[in-house]
N, CA, C and O atoms as CSV, one atom per row, in Angstrom:
chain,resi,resn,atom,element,x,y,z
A,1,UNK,N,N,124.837,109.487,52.802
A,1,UNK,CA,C,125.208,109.745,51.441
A,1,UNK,C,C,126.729,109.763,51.247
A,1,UNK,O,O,127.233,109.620,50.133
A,2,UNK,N,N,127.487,109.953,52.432
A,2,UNK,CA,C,129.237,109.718,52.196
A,2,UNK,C,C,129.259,109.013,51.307
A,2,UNK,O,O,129.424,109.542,50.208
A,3,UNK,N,N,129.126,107.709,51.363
A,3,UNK,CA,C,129.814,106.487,50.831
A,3,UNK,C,C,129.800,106.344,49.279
A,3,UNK,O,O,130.809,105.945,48.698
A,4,UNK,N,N,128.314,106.768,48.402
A,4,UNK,CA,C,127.936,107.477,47.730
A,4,UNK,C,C,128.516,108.544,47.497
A,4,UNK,O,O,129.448,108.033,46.875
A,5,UNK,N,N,128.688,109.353,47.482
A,5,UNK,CA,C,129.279,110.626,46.949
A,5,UNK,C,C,131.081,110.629,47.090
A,5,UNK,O,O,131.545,111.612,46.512
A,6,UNK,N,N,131.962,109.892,47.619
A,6,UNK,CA,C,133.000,109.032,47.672
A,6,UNK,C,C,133.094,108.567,46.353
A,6,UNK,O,O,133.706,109.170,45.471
A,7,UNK,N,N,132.555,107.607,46.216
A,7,UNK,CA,C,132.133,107.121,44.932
A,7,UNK,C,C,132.356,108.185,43.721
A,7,UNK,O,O,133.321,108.580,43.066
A,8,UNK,N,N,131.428,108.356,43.751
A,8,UNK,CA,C,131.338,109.317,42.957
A,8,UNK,C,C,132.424,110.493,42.091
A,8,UNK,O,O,132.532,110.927,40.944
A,9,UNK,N,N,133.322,110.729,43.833
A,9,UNK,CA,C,134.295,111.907,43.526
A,9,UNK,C,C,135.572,110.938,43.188
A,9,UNK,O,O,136.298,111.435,42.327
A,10,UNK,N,N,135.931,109.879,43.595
A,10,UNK,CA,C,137.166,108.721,43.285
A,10,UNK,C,C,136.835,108.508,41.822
A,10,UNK,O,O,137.829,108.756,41.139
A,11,UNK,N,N,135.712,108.109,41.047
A,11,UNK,CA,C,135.418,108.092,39.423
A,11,UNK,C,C,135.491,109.187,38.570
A,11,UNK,O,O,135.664,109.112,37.354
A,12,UNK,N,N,135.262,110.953,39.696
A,12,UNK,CA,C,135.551,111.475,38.452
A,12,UNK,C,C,134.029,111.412,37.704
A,12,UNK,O,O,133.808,111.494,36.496
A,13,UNK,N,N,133.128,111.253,38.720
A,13,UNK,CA,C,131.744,111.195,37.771
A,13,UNK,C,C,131.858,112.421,37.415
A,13,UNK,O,O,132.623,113.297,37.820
A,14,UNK,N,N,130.495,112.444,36.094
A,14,UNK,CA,C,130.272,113.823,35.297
A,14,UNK,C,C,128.481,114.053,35.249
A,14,UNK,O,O,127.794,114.965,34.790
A,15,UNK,N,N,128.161,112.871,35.894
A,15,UNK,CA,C,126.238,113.062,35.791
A,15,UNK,C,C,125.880,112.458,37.286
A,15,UNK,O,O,126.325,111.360,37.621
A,16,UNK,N,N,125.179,113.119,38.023
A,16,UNK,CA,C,124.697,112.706,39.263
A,16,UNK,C,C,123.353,112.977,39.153
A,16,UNK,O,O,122.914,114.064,38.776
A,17,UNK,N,N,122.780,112.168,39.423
A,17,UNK,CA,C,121.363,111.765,39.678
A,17,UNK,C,C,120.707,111.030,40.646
A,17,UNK,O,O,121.152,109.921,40.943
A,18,UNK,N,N,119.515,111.559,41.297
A,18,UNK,CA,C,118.699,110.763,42.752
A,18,UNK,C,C,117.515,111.036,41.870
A,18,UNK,O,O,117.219,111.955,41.107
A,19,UNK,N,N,116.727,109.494,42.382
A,19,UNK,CA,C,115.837,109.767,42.161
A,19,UNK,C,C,115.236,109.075,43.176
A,19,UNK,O,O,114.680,107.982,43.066
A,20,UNK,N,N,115.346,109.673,44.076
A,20,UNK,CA,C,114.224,108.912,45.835
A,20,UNK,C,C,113.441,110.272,46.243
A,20,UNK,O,O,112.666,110.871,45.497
A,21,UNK,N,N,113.757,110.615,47.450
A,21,UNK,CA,C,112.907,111.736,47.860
A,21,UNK,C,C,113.810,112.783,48.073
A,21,UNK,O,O,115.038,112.730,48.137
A,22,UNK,N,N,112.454,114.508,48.256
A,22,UNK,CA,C,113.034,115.257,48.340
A,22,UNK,C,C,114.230,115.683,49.066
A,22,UNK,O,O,115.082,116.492,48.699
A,23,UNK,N,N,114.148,114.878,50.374
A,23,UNK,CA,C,115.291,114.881,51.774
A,23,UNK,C,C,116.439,114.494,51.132
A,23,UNK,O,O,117.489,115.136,51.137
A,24,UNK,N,N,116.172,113.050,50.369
A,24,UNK,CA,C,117.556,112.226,49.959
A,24,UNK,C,C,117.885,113.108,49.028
A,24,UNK,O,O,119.102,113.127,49.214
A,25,UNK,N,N,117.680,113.911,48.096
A,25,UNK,CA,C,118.173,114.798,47.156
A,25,UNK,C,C,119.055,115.623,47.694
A,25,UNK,O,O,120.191,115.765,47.240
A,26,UNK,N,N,118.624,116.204,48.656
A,26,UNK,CA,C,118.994,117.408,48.969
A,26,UNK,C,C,120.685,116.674,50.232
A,26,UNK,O,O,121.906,116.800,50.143
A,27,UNK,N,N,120.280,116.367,50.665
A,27,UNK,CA,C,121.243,115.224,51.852
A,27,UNK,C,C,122.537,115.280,50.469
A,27,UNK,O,O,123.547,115.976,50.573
A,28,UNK,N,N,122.232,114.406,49.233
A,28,UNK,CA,C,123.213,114.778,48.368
A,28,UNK,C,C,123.596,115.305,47.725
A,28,UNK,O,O,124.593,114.969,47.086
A,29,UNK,N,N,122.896,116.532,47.570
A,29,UNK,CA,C,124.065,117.624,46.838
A,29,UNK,C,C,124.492,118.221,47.990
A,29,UNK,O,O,125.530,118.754,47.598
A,30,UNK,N,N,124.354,118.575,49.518
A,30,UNK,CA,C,125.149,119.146,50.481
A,30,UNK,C,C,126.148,117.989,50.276
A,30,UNK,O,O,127.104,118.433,49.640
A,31,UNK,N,N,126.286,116.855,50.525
A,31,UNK,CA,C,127.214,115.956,50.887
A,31,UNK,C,C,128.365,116.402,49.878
A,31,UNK,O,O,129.530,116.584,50.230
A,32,UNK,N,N,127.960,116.534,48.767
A,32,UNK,CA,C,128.694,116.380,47.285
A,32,UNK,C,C,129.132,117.902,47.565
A,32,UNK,O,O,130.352,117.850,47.411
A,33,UNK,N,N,128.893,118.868,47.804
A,33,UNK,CA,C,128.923,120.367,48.525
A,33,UNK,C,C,130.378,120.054,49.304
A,33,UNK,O,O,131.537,120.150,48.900
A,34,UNK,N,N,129.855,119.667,50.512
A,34,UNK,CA,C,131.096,119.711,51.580
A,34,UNK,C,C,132.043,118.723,51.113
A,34,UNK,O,O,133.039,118.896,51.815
A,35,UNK,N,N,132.287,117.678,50.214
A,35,UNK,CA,C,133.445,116.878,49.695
A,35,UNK,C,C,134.196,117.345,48.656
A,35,UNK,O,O,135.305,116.887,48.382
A,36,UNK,N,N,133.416,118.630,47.793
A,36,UNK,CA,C,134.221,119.243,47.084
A,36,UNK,C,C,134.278,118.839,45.460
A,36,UNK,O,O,134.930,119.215,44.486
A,37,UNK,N,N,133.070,117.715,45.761
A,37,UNK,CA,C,133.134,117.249,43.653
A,37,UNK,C,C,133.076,118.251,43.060
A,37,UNK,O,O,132.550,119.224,43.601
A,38,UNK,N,N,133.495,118.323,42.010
A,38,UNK,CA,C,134.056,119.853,41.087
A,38,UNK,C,C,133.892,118.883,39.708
A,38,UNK,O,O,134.334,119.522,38.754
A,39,UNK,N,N,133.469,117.733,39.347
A,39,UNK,CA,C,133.819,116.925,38.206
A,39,UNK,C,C,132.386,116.690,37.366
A,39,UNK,O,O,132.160,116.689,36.156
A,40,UNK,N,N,131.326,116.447,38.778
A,40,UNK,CA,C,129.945,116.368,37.796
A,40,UNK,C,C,129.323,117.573,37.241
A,40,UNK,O,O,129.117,118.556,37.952
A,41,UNK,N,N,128.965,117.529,35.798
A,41,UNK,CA,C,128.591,118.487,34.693
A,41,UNK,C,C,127.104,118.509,34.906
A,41,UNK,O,O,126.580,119.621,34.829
A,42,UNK,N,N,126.423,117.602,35.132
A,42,UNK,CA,C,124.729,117.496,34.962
A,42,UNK,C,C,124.517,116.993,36.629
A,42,UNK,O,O,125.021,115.969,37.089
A,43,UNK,N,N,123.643,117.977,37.418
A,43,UNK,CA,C,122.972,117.007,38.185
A,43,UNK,C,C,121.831,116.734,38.275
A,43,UNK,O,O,122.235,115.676,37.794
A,44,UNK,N,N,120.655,116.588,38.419
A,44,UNK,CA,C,119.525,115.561,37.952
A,44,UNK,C,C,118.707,115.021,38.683
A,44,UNK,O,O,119.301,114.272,39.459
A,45,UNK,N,N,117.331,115.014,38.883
A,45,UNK,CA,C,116.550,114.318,40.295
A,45,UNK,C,C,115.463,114.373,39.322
A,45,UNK,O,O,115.463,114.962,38.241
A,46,UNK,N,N,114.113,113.357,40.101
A,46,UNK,CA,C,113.062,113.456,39.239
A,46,UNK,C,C,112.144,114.849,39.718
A,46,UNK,O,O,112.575,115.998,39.818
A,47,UNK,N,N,110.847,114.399,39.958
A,47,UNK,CA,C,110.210,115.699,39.930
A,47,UNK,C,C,110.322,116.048,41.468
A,47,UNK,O,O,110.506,117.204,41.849
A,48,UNK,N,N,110.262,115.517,41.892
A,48,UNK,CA,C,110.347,116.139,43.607
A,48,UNK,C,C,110.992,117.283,43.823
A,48,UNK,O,O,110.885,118.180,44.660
A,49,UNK,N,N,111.898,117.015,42.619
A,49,UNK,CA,C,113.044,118.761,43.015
A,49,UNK,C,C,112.304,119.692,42.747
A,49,UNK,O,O,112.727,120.743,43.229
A,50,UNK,N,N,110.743,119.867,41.810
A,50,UNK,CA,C,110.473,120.596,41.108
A,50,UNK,C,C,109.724,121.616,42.510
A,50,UNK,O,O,109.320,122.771,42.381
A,51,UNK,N,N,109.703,120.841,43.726
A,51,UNK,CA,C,109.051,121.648,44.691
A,51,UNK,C,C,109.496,122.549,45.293
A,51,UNK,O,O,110.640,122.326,45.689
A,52,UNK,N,N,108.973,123.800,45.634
A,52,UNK,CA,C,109.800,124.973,45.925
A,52,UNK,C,C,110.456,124.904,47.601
A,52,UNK,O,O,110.999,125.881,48.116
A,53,UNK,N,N,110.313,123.781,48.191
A,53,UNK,CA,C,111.200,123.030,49.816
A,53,UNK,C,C,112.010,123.012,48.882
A,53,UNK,O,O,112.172,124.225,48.749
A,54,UNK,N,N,112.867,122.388,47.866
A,54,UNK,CA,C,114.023,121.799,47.254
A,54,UNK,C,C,115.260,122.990,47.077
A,54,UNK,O,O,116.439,122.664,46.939
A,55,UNK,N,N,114.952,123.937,47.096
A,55,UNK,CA,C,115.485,125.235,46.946
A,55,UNK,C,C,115.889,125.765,48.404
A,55,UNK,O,O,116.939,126.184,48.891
A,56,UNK,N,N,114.415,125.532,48.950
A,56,UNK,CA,C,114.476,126.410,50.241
A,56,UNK,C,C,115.247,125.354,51.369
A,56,UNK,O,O,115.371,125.974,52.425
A,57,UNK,N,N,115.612,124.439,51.442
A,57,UNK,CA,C,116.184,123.489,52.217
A,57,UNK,C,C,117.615,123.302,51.719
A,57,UNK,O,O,118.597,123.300,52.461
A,58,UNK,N,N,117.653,123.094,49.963
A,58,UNK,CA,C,119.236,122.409,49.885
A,58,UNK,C,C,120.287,124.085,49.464
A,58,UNK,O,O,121.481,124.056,49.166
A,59,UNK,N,N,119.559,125.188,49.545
A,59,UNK,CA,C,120.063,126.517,49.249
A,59,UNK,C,C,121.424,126.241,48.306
A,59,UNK,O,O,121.215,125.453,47.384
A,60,UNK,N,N,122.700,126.740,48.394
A,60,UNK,CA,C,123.045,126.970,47.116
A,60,UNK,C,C,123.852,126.097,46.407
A,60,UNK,O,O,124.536,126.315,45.407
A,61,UNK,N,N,123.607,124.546,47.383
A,61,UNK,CA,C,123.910,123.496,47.324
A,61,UNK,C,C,123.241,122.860,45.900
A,61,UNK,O,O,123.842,122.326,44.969
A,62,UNK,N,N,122.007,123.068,46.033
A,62,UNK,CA,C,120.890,122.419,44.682
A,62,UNK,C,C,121.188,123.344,43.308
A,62,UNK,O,O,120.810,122.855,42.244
A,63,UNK,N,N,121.804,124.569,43.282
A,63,UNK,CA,C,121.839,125.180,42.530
A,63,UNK,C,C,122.116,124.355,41.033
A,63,UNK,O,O,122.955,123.465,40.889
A,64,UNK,N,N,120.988,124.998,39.721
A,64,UNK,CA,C,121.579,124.464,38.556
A,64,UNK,C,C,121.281,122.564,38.430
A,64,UNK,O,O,121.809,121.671,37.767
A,65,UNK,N,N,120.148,122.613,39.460
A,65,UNK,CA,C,119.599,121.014,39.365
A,65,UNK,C,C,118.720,121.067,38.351
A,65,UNK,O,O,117.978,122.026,38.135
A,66,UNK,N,N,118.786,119.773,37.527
A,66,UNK,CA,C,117.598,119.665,36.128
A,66,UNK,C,C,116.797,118.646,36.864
A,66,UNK,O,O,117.317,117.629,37.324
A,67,UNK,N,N,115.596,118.907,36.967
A,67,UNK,CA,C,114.343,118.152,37.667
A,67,UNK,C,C,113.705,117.686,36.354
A,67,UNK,O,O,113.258,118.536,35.584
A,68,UNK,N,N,113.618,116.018,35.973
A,68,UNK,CA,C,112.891,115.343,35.043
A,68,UNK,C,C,111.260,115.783,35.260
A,68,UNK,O,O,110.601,115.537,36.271
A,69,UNK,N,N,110.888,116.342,34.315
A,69,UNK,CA,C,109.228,116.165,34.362
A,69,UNK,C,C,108.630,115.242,33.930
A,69,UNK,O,O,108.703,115.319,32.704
A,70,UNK,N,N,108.022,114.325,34.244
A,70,UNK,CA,C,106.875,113.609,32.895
A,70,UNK,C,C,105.848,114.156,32.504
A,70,UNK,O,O,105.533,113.865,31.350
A,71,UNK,N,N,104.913,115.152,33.268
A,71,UNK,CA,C,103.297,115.799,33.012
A,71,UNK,C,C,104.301,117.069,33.628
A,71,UNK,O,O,105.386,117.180,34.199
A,72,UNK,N,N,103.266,117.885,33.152
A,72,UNK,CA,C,103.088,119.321,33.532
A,72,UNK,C,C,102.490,119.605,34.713
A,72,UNK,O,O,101.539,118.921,35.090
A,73,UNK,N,N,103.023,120.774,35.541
A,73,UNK,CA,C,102.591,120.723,36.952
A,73,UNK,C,C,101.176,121.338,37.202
A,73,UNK,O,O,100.931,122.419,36.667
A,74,UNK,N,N,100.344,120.807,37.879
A,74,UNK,CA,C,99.200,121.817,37.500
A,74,UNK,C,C,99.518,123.313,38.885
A,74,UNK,O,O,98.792,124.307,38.898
């Protein structure tokens, strides 16, 4: 996720979003964590974040993630 999140912090992004799996989510907000982006306002994943591993794995790294729903979880 370096190369990616590089990216990211050289633009000055303001919206970060994954939408692959729970691992790759989490892989980038630590990455984005230890590089120090301070610039993105929204970060964003689909529903995978909505699982309670997403918390317990990316700890206070994921904090304040908006997980897209399409259906309601049963």
């Amino acid at each position: 996720m370096t190369p990616f999140v590089q990216v990211m912090k050289q633009s000055g992004s303001t919206f970060g979003y994954d939408g692959s799996t729970l691992a790759n989510n989490v892989l980038l907000r630590k990455e984005a964590q230890l590089q120090g982006i301070s610039s993105v306002k929204v970060w964003a994943c689909n529903s995978v974040c909505y699982d309670p591993k997403y918390v317990t794995q990316g700890g206070s790294a994921v904090n304040g993630t908006y997980a897209e729903l399409f259906n309601l979880p049963t």
